[in-house]
N, C-alpha and C positions, 0 to 999 in steps of 0.2 A: 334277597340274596345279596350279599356282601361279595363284592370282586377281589378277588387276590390282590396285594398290593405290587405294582409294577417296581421294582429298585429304580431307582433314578440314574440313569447313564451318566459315568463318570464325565467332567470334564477341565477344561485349566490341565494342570502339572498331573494332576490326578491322570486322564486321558492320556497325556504326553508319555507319561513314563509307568503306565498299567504295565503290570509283569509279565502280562502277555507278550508284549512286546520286546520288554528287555531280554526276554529270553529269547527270542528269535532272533534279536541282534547279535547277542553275545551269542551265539549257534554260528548265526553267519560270517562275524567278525574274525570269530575266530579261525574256522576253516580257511577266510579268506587272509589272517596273518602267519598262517604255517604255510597254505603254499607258497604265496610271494616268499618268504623269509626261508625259504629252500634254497632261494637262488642267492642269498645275503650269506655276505662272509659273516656279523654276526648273528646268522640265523634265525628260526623262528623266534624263540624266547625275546627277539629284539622286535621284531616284526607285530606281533601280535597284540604286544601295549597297544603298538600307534595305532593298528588296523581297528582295535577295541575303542580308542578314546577316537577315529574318527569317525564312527560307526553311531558311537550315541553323537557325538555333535548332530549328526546327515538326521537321525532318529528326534532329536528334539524341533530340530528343521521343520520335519517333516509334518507332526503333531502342532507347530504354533501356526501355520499356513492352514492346517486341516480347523483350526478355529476363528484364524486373523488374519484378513479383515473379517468382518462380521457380513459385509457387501461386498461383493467384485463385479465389475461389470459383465454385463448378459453374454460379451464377448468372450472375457476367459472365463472357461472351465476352472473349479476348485482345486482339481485332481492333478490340470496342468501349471498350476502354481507351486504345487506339491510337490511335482517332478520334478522341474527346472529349480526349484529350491533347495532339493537334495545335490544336484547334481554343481548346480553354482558356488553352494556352500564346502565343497570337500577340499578341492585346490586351495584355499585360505587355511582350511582347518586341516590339513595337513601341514601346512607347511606351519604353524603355530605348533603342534603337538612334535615337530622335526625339532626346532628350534627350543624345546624345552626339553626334550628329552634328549639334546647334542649336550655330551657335559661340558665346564666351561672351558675355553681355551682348545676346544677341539677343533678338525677340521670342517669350516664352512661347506653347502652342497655347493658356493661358485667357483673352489678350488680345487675340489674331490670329486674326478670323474667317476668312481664308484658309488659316493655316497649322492650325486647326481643321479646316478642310473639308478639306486634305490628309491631315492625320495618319487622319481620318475612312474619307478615304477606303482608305488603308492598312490599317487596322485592320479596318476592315467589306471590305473585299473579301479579306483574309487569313482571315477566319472562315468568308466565306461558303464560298470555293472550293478552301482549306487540304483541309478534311476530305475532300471530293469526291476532291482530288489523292490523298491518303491508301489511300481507298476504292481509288482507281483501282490504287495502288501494292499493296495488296495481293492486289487481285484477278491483277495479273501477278506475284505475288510466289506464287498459290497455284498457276496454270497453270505457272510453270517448276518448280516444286515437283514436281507431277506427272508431265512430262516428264519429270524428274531419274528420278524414281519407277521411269517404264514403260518407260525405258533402261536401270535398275540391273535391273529384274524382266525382260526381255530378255536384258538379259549373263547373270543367274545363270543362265537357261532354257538358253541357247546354251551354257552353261561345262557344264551335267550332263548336257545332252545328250550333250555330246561326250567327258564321263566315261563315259557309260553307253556309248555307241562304243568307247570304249578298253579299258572291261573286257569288251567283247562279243569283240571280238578278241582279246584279253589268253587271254579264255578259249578261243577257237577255236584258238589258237596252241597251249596246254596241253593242249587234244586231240588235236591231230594229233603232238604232239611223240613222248608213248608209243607213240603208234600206230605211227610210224614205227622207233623205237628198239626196236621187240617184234617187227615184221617184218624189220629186220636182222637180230635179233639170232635171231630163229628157223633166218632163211638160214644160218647159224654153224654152229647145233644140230645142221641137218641133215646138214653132212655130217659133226660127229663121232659122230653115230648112223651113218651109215655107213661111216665110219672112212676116209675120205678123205684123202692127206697132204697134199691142199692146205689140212684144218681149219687149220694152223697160220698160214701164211702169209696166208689169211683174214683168221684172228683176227687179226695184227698188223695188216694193213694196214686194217681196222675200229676199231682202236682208235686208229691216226693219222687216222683218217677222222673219229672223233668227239670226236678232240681239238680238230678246225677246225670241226668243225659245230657243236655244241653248245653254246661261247659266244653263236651266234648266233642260237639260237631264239627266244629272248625279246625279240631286241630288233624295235623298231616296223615299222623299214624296211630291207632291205637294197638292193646294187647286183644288176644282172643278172650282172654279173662276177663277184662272189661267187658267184651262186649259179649258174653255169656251174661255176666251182671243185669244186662240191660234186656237182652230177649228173654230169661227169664221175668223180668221186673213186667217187660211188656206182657207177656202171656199169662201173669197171673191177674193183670188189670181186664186180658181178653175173657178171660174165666171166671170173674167177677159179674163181666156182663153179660152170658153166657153160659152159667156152672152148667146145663143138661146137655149144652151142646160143641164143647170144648174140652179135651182130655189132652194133655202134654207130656213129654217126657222130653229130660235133657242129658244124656252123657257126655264126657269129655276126657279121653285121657290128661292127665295130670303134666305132662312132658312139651303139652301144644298151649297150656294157658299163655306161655309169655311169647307165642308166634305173631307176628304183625300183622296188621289189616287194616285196610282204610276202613275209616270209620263208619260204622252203620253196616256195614257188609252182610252180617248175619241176620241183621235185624229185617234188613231189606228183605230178605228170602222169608225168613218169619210170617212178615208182614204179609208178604204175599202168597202167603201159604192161609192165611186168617182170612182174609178179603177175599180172595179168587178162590179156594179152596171150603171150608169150614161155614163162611159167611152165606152163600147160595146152597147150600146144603138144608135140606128138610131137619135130618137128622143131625145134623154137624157131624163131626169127625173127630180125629188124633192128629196130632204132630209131637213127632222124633227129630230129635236135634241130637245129631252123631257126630263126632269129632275125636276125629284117629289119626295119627303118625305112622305112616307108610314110608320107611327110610328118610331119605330129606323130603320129604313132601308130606304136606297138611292137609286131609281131605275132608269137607265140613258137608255133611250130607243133609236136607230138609226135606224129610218125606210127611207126606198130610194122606187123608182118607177119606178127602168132600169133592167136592164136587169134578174134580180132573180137567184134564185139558180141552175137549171137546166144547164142555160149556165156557170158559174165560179166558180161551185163546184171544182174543182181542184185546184184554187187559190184562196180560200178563206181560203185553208191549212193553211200554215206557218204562216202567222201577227194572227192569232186568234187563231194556236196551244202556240206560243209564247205568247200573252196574259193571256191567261187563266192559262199557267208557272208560270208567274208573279204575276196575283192576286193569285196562289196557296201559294205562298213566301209570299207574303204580309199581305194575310187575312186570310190564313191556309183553312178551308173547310167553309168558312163564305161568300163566293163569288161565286156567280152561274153569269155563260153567257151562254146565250141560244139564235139559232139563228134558225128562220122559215122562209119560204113563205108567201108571201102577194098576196093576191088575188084582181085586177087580176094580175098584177104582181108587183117583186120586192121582197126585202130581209126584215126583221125588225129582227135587234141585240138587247136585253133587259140585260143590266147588272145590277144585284142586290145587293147591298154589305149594308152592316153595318155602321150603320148611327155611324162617329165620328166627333170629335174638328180638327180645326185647326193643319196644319200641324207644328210642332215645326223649 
């Protein structure tokens, strides 16, 4: 599984002047050059330049501290370099943004006790509440931090969880695969121990049988179609070795072929419908393979006519505890498999899952 790609945190000039921030300056700037500049004979519109142009100065301040130096000693704090740098820098950079914006030949602030009490007031209200604004910015600066933090430490949770899902099935699939491929291949053995001339015919049609099967063990998800393919393919090989004591039958509505399923699903029930059912039968039996859509839900019925539950309860264990593993990985608690008695005898497996699209 491939990890989302994390963006790279801006940083340099980039960091300093994110729009994030310019907007919150010029928000606070300006609030802060209409009211002072209420109390200004040339009013706000005079006010609010300087209160803007001292605002980013304190704002770019505060952004080169938040990166430079690269080390401070264990003593200071980052944060309180950050402060004291907003608040040290305003008194200068007022009084440059005063002096550039006094047009030429005007009145100096050491001769104009007005435009003293203005500049005063810029200066003394940029010190006072600069730092405060600072404070304020990085204490939101450390809560999205954290956020940032316990959404990445969430994703990574969610991303191994669902590694550790993938090799739980990965591995349940690698179980059942030999299992299956040991019990076919036993059926083979058997009858050239007893020297059958169907062994050969068998064996061919076993070997195109797992020329189509076997690419498709490993992978995640198959279609019901496929695997309809394949439990017929399999049961005409059981019928083979078998024809007096094996009778089949397969329906499927047309609407459930492209429903998904781990692979081997059907086959598994099959299977164990052939081996536990059919195989310990004097007589052997039938198996019906039903497959219907009931609103969003896909029910895949496997009923047989051998030998029932009484006698192969013991080995009906493993292939249907390992199944039911499987769609637990797959479809979480949206998959029920329920297996009964058939009267008068005989087994019926009903699997119930959540009607989906096509396998990807």
């Amino acid at each position: 599984m491939i990890a989302p790609a994390v963006p790279e945190k801006p940083h340099g000039l980039a960091l300093a002047l994110a729009w994030p921030r310019v907007r919150f300056i010029l928000l606070v700037t300006i609030a802060w050059g209409f009211l002072i500049g209420l109390s200004w004979t040339s009013g706000p519109l005079s006010a609010i330049p300087r209160t803007v142009a001292v605002g980013l100065v304190a704002m770019l301040v505060f952004g080169l501290f938040e990166q430079r130096p690269k080390r401070l000693p264990k003593w200071l704090p980052r944060w309180v370099l950050q402060v004291a740098g907003v608040a040290i820098c305003i008194p200068p950079t007022a009084a440059v943004v005063w002096a550039i914006a006094t047009p030429s030949g005007g009145p100096s602030i050491g001769t104009h006790e007005e435009r003293q009490a203005a500049f005063g007031m810029l200066a003394g209200t940029g010190v006072l509440f600069g730092p405060w604004v600072a404070l304020g910015a990085l204490v939101r600066q450390k809560d999205a931090i954290a956020r940032n933090q316990a959404l990445a430490f969430d994703l990574e949770r969610s991303q191994l969880e669902r590694q550790a899902l993938d090799a739980r099935l990965s591995l349940l699939q690698a179980q059942v695969t030999p299992h299956f491929l040991f019990n076919t291949l036993a059926n083979v053995q058997a009858l050239v121990d007893a020297g059958s001339p169907q062994a050969s015919a068998v064996l061919r049609s076993l070997v195109a049988y797992l020329r189509a099967a076997v690419p498709r063990l490993h992978d995640p998800a198959t279609t019901l179609g496929q695997e309809l393919e394949l439990v017929r393919a399999y049961l005409e090989l059981m019928h083979m070795r078998m024809p007096d004591r094996l009778q089949f039958a397969l329906h499927a509505d047309a609407d459930v072929l492209a429903q998904r399923c781990p692979p081997l699903t059907v086959l598994t029930l099959v299977e164990n419908a052939v081996r536990h059912g059919i195989d310990p039968s004097e007589q052997g039996g039938r198996i019906d393979i039903d497959v219907t859509r009931r609103n969003d839900r896909c029910v895949i019925r496997v009923s047989d006519t051998g030998a029932g539950l009484g006698q192969t309860v013991e080995g009906l264990g493993t292939g249907l505890s390992a199944l039911r593993e499987r769609l637990l990985l797959s479809f979480g608690g949206d998959a029920q498999l329920r297996v009964a008695a058939q009267h008068p005898r005989g087994v019926c497996a009903e699997l119930d899952l959540p009607a989906r699209g096509a396998a990807g």
